[in-house]
Backbone as a ProteinNet text record, in pm:
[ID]
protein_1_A
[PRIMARY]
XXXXXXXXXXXXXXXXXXXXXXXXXXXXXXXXXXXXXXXXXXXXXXXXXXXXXXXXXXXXXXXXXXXXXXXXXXXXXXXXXXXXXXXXXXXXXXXXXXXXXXXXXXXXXXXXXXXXXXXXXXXXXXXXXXXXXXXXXXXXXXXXXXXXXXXXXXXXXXXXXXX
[TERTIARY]
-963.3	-969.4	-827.2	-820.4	-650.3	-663.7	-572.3	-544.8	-395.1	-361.3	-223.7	-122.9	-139.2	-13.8	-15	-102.6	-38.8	26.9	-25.5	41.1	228.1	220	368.2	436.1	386.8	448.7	482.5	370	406.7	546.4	556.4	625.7	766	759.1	880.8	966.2	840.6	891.3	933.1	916.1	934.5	1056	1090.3	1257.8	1352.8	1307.5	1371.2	1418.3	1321.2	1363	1482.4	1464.9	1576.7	1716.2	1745.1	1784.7	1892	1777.8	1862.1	1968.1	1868.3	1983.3	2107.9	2075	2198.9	2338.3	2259	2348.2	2419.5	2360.3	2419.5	2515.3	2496.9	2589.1	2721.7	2672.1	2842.6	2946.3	3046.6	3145.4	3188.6	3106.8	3048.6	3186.9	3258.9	3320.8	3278	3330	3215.9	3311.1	3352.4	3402.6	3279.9	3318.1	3139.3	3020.3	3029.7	2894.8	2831.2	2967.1	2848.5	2970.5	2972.8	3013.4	2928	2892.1	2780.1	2824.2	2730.4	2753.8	2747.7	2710.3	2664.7	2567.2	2584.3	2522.7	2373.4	2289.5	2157.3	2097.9	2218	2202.3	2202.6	2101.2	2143.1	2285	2345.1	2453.3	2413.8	2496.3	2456.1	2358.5	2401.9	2324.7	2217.7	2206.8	2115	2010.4	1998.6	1950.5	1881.9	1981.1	1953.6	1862.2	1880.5	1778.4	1625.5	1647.9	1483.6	1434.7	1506.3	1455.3	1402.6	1472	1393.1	1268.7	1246.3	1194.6	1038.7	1119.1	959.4	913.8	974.9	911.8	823.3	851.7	745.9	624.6	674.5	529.1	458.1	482.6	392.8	323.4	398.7	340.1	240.3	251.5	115.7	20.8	113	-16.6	-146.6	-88	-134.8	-232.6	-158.9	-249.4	-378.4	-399.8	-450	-585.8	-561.2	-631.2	-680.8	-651.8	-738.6	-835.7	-827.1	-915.5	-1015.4	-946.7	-1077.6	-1118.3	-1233.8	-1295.5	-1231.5	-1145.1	-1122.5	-1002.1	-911.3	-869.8	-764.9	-725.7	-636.4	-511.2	-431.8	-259.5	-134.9	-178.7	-38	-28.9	132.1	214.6	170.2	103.3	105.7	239.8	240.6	334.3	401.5	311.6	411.8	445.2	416.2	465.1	630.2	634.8	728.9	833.3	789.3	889	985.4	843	901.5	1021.5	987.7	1081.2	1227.3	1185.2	1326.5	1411.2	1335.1	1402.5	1463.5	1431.4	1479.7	1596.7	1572.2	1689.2	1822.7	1793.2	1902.4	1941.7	1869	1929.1	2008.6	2001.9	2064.2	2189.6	2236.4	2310	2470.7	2472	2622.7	2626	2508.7	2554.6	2649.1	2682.5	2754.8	2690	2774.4	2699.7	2629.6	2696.4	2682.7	2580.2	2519.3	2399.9	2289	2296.5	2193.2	2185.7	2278.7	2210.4	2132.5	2154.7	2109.7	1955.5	1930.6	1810.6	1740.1	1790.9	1688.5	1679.3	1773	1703.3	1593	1612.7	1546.9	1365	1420.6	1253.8	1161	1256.8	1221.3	1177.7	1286.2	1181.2	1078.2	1021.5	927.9	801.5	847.4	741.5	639.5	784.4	748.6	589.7	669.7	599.9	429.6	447.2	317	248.5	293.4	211.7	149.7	248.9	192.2	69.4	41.5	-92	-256.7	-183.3	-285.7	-414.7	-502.7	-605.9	-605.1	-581.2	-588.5	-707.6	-825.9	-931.2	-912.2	-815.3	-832.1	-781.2	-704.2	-574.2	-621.1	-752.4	-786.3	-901.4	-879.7	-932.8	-892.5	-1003.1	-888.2	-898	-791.1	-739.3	-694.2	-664.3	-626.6	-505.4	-390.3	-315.5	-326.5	-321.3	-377.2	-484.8	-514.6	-687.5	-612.1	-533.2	-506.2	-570.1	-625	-645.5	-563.4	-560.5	-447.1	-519.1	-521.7	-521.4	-400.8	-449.1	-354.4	-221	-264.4	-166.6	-89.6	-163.3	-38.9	42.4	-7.4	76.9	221.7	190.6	298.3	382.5	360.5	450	473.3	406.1	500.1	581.2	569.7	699.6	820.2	785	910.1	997.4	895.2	946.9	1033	943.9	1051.9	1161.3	1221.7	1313.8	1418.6	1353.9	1456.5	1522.1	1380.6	1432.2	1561.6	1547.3	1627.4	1823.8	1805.2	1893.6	1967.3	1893.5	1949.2	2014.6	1953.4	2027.9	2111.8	2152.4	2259.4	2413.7	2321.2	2467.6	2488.1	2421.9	2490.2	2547	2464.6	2596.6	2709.4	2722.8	2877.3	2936.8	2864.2	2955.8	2968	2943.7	2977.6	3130.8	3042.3	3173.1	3310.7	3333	3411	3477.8	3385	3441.6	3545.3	3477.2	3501.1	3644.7	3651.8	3745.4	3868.4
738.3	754.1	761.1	704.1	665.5	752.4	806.5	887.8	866.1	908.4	893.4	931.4	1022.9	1077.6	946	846	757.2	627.6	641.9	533.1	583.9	739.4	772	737.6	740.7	726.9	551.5	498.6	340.8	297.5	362.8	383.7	429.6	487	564.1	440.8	435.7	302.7	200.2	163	9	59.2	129.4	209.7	225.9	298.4	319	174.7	57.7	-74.3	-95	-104.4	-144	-59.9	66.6	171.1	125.5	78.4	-6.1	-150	-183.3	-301	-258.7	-180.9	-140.3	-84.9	-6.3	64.8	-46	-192.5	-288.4	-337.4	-368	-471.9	-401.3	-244.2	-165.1	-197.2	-210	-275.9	-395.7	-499	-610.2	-681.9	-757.4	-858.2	-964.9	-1069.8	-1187.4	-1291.9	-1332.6	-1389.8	-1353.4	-1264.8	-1214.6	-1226.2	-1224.7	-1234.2	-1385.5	-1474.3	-1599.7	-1700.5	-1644.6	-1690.7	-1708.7	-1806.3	-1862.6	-1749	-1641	-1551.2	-1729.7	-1774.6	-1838.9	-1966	-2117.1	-2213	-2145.9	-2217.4	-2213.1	-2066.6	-1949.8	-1822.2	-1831	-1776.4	-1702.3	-1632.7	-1644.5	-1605.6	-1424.6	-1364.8	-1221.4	-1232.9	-1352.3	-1365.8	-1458.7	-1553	-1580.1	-1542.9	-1371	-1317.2	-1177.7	-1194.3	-1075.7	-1180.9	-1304	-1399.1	-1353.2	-1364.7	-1389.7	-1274.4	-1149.4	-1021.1	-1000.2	-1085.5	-1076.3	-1087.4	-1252.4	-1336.6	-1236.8	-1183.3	-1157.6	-1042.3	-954.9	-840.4	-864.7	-949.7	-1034.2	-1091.4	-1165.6	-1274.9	-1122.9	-1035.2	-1004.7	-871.1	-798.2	-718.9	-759.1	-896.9	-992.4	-1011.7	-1035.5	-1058.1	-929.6	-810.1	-674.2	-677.6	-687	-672.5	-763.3	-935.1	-946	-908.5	-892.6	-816.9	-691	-636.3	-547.1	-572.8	-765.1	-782.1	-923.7	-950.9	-1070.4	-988.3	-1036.4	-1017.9	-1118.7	-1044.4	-1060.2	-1190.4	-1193.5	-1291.9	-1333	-1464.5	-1536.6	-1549	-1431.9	-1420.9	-1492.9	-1573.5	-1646.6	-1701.7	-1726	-1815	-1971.3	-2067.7	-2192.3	-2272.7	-2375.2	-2510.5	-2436.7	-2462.4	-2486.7	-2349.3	-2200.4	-2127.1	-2049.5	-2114.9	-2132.8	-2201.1	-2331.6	-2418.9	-2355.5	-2280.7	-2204.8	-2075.5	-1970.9	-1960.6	-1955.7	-2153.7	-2175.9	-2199.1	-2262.1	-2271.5	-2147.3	-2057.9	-1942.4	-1888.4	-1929.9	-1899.8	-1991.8	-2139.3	-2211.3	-2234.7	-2197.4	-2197.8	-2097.7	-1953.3	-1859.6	-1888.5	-1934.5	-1967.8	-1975.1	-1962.6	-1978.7	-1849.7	-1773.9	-1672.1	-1558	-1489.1	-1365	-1248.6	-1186.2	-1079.3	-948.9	-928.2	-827.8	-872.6	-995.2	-1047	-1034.7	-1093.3	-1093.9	-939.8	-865.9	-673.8	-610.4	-686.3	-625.9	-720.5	-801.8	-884.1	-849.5	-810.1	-732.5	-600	-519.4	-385.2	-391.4	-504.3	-517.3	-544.3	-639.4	-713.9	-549.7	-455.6	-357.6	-299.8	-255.9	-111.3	-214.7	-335.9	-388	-354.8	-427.2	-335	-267.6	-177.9	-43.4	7.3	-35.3	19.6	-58.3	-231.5	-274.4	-175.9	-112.9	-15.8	117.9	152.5	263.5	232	129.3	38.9	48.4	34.2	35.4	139.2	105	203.2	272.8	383.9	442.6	385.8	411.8	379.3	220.2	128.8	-14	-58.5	54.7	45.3	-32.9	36	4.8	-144.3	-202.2	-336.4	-471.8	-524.2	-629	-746.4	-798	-958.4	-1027.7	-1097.2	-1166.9	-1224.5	-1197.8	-1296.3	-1375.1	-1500.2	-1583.2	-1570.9	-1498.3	-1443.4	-1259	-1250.7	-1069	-1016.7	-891.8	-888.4	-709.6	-732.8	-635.7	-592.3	-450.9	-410.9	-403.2	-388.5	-405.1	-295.6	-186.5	-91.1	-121.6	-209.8	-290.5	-344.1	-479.8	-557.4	-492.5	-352.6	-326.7	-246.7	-159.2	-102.1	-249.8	-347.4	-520.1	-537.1	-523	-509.9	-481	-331.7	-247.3	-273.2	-307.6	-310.6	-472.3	-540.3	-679.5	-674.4	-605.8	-582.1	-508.2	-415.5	-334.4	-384.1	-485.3	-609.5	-686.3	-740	-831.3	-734.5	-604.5	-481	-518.8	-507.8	-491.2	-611.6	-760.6	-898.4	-942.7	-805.4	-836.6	-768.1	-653.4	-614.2	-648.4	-707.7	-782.2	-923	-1020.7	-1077.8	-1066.7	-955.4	-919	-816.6	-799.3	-792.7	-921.6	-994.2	-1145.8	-1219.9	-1207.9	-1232.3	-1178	-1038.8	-976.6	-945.8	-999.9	-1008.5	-1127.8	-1268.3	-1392.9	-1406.4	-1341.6	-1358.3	-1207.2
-118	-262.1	-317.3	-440.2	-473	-631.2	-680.3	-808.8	-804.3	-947.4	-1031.7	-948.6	-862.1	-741.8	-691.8	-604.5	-582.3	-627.5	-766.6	-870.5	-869	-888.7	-884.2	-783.9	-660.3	-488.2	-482.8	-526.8	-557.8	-667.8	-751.2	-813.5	-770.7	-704.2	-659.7	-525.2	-474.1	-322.6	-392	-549.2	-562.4	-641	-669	-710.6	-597.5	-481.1	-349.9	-305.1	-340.4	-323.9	-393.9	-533.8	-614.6	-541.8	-515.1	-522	-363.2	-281.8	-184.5	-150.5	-277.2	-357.7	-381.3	-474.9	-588.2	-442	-337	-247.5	-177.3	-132	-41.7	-144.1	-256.5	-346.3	-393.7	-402.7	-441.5	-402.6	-488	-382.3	-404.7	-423.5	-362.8	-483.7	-438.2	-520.3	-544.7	-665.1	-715.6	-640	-550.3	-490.5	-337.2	-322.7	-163.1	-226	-332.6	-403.3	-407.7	-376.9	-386.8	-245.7	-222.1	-42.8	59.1	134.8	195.7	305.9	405.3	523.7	618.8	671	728.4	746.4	763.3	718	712.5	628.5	580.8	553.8	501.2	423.6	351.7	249.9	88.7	73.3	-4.8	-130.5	-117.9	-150.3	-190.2	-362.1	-432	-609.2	-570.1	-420.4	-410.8	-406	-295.9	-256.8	-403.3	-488.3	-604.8	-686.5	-698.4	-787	-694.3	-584.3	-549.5	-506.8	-504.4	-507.6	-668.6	-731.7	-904	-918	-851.5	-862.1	-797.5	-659	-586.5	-637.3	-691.3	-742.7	-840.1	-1003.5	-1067.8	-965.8	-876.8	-856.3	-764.5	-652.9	-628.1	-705.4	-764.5	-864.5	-971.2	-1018.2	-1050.3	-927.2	-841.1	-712.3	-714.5	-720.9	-696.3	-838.9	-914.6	-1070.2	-1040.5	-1028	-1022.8	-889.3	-783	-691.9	-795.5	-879.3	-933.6	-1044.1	-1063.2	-1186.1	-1116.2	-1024	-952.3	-788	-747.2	-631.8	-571.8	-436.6	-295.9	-328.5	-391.2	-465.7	-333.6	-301.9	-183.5	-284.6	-230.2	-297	-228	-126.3	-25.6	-172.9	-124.2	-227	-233.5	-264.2	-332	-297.5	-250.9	-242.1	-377.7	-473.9	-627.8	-650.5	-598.9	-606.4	-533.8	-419.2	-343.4	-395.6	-472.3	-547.2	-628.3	-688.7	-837.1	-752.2	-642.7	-537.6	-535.6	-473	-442.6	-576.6	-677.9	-774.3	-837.8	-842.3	-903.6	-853.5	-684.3	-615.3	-628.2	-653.2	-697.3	-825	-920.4	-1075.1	-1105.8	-1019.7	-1053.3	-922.1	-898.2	-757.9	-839	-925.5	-1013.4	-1129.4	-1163.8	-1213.3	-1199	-1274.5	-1171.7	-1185.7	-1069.8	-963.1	-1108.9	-1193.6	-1242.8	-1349.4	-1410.5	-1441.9	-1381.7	-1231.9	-1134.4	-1120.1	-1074.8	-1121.7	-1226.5	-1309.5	-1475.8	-1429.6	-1418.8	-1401.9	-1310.9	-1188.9	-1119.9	-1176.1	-1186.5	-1279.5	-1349.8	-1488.4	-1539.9	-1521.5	-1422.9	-1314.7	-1266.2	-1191	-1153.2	-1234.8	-1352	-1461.3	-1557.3	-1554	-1573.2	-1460.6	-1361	-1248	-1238.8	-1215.4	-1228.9	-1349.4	-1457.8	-1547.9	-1600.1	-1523.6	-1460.1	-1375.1	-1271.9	-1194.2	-1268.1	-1352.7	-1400.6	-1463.1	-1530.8	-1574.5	-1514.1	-1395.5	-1315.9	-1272.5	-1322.1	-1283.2	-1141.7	-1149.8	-973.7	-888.4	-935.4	-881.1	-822.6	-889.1	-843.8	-738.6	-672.9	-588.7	-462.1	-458.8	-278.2	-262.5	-419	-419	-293.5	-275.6	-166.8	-213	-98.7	-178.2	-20.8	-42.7	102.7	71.7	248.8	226.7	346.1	318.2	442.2	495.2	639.6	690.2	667.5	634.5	616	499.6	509.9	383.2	344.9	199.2	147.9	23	-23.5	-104	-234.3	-310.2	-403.8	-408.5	-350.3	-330.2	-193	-105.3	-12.9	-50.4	-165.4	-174.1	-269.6	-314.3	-399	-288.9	-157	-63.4	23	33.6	103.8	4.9	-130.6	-236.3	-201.1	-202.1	-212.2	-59.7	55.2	200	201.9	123.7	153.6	73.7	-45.3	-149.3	-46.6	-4.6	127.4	242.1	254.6	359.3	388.5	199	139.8	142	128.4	112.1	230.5	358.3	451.7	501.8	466.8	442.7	383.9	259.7	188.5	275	305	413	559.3	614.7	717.1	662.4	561.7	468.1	505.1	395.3	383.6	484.2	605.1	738.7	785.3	791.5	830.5	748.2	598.4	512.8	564.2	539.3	557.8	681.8	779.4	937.4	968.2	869.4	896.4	778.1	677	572.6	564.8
[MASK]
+++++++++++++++++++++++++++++++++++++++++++++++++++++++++++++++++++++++++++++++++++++++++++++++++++++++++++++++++++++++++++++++++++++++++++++++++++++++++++++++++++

């Protein structure tokens, strides 16, 4: 059974996400900020575009799991597109844009979750043959954003090893 304490705890992990961002990029000069770590890596702004990017698409993912039955949330060919594109249009911004934009993406979020009916949390949806509740897909949120955290700083131990 799911209630408002865990809307807050969801809430709180998809901040702890951002929160791990914000901790890898400190520092971070706009020169490392868009320096390739290594052929076929994301950029450190590559990597802040599509931490934008994924917090929107799956926090919709989650919403809708709470308004259709058993709904199939893998990403789509054309959703992936949309993806990569997000990741290469923002590929020339600077670093301190791509921060403000994911902030922004986040206290949007965020405040999608608070939305959310408690009771809907433990709705399911599938990804692929897995299936996930909607309050999964928002802690696979916050865990792949952290993911992405920890890709930004070996990055720039690479960068900074190699330069």
């Amino acid at each position: 059974m799911t209630n408002s304490s865990e809307i807050q705890e969801l809430q709180a992990d998809l901040c702890s996400g951002r929160d791990s961002v914000l901790s890898a990029v400190e520092g971070v000069s706009e020169a490392e900020a868009h320096q390739i770590p290594e052929p076929g890596e994301w950029t450190v702004v590559q990597s802040l575009a599509h931490i934008t990017e994924l917090q929107y698409f799956w926090v919709t993912k989650a919403v809708l799991i709470t308004q259709v039955d058993d709904p199939q949330i893998t990403r789509t060919a054309v959703e992936n597109d949309v993806r990569l594109e997000a990741v290469t249009d923002r590929s020339q911004d600077g670093l301190a844009s791509l921060i403000r934009q994911m902030n922004f993406a986040n206290n949007q979020v965020v405040d999608v979750v608070a939305a959310i009916d408690p009771a809907a949390l433990d709705r399911p949806g599938h990804r692929e043959d897995n299936p996930m509740t909607s309050a999964d897909v928002i802690r696979y949120t916050a865990r792949h954003v952290r993911t992405h955290a920890d890709q930004i700083i070996e990055s720039l131990r690479l960068i900074r090893q190699t330069g």
